[in-house]
C-alpha positions in Angstrom: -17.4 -4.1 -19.5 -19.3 -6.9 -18.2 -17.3 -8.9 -16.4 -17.6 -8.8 -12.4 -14.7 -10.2 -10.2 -15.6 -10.4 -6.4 -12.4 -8.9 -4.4 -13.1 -9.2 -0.9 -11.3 -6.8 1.0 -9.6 -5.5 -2.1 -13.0 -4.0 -3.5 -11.9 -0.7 -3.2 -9.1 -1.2 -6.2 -10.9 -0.3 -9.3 -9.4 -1.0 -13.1 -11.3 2.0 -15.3 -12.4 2.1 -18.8 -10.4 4.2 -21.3 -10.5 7.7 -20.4 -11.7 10.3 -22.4 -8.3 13.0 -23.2 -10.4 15.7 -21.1 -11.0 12.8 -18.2 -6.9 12.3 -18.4 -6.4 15.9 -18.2 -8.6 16.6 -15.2 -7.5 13.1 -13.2 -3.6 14.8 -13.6 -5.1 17.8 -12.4 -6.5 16.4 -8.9 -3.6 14.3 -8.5 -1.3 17.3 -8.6 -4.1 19.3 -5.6 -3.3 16.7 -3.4 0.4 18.4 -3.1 -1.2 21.0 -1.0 -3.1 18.7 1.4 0.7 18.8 3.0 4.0 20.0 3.7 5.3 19.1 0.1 8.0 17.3 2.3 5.4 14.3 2.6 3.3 15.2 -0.4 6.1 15.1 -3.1 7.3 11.5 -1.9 3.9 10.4 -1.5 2.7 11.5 -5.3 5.9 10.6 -6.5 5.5 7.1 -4.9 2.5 7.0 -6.9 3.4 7.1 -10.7 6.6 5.1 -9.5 4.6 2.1 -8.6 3.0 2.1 -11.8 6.9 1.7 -13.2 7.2 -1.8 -11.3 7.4 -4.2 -14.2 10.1 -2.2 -15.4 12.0 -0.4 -12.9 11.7 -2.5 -9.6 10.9 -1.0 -7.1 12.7 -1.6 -3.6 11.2 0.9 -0.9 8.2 1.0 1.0 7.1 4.6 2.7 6.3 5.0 6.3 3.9 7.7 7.2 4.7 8.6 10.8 3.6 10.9 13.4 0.7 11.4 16.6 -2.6 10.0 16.7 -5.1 12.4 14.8 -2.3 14.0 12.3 -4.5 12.7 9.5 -1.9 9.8 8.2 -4.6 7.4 7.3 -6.2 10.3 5.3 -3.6 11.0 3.5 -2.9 7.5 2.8 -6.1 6.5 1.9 -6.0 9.9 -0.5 -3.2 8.9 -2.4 -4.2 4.9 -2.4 -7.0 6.4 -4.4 -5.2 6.7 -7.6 -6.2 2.8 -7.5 -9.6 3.0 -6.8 -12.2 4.1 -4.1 -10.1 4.4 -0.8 -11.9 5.6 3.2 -9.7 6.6 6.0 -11.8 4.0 7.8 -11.4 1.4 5.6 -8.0 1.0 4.3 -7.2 -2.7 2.4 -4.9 -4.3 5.6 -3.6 -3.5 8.7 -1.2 -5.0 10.9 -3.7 -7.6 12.9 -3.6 -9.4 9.1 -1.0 -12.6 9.5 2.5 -12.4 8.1 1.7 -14.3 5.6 -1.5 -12.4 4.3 0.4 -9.2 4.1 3.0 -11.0 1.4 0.0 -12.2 -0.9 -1.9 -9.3 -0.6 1.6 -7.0 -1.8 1.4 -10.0 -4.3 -1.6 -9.8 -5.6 -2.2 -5.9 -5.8 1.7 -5.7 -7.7 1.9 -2.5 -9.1 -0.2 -0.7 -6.9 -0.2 0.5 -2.9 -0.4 -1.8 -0.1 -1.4 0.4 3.0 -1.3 -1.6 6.3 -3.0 0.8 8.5 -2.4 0.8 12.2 1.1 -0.5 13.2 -0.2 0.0 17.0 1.2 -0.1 20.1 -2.1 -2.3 21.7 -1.1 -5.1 19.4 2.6 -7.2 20.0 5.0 -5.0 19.3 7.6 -8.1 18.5 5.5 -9.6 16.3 4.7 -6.0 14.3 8.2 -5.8 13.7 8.7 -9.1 12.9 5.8 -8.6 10.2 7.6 -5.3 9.4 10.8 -6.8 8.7 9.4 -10.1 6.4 8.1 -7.4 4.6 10.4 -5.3 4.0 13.1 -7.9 3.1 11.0 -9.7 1.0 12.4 -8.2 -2.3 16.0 -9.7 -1.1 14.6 -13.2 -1.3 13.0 -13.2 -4.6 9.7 -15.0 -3.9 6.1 -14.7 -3.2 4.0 -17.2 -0.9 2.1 -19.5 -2.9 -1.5 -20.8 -1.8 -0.3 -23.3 0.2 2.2 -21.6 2.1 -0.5 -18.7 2.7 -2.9 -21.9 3.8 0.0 -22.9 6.4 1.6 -25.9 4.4 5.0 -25.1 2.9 5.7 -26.0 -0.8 7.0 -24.5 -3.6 8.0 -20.8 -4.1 5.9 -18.8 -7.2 8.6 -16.1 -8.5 7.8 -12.5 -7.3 6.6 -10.2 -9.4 8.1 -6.8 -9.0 6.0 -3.8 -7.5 5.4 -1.3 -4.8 5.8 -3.8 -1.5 3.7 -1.5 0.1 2.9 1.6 1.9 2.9 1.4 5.5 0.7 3.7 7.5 2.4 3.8 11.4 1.1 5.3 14.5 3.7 5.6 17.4 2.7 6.8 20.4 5.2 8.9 21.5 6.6 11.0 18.6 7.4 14.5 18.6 7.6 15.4 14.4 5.0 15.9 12.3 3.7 13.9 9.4 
């Protein structure tokens, strides 16, 4: 109580007091009503995504979740649903997206750790070869053990900082022509 950090983009991340047991027992309960928002074929990997990110220091974890399907399926929705288990989270304004550089993608799955990195809008309009390429850095980051550091994020390459482990992030992809569902 008391002390104000300014998060930029990441404002929407919240760290709350203790709860009360009752506030516990109600939070659990609207977790568990967002199974029905859904098929529990993309609910039940999304919720359990979730509390398994919140295992990271512990149990590493070493996927990252792809919603996929048409334009107006609700997939940011969803996302930015679920992302609120972190915090205060708008369809509209979800923390990154895929225009964000290579290297701002890393530190911001760096600097959120434990919690959801959705990168809305993997969008045909914007190079498809460089999305991909962002895609894959991403993904494979966990095989090479290292974070970017301020300088590297800055352009300048020096030293690796070790990774910490966490959810590398929740990916939020539109394609244009796909024929499932979400």
């Amino acid at each position: 109580e008391g002390i104000e950090v300014d998060l930029g983009k990441f404002a929407g991340y919240r760290l709350p007091l203790a709860p009360e047991p009752d506030q516990i027992r109600r939070g659990v309960e609207l977790s568990l009503e967002l199974l029905k928002l859904a098929p529990l074929s993309v609910t039940v990997p999304l919720l359990s995504a979730v509390y398994r990110a919140m295992l990271g220091e512990i149990l590493r974890v070493d996927y990252s979740i792809w919603l996929e399907g048409q334009t107006q399926n609700y997939k940011s929705t969803l996302a930015a649903l679920f992302l609120s288990h972190w915090g205060q989270f708008h369809r509209l304004a979800l923390p990154e997206n895929w225009a964000s550089t290579a290297n701002a993608l890393e530190r911001a799955a760096f600097m959120l750790k434990d919690a959801w990195v959705v990168i809305d809008d993997f969008h045909p309009t914007l190079d498809p070869r460089e999305q991909d390429t962002k895609a894959a850095r991403l993904i494979h980051h966990d095989d090479v053990g290292d974070a970017p550091d301020d300088q590297e994020v800055a352009g300048e390459r020096a030293g690796k900082r070790q990774d910490r482990p966490g959810q590398r992030m929740f990916r939020e992809r539109q394609q244009q022509h796909h024929s499932g569902h979400v």
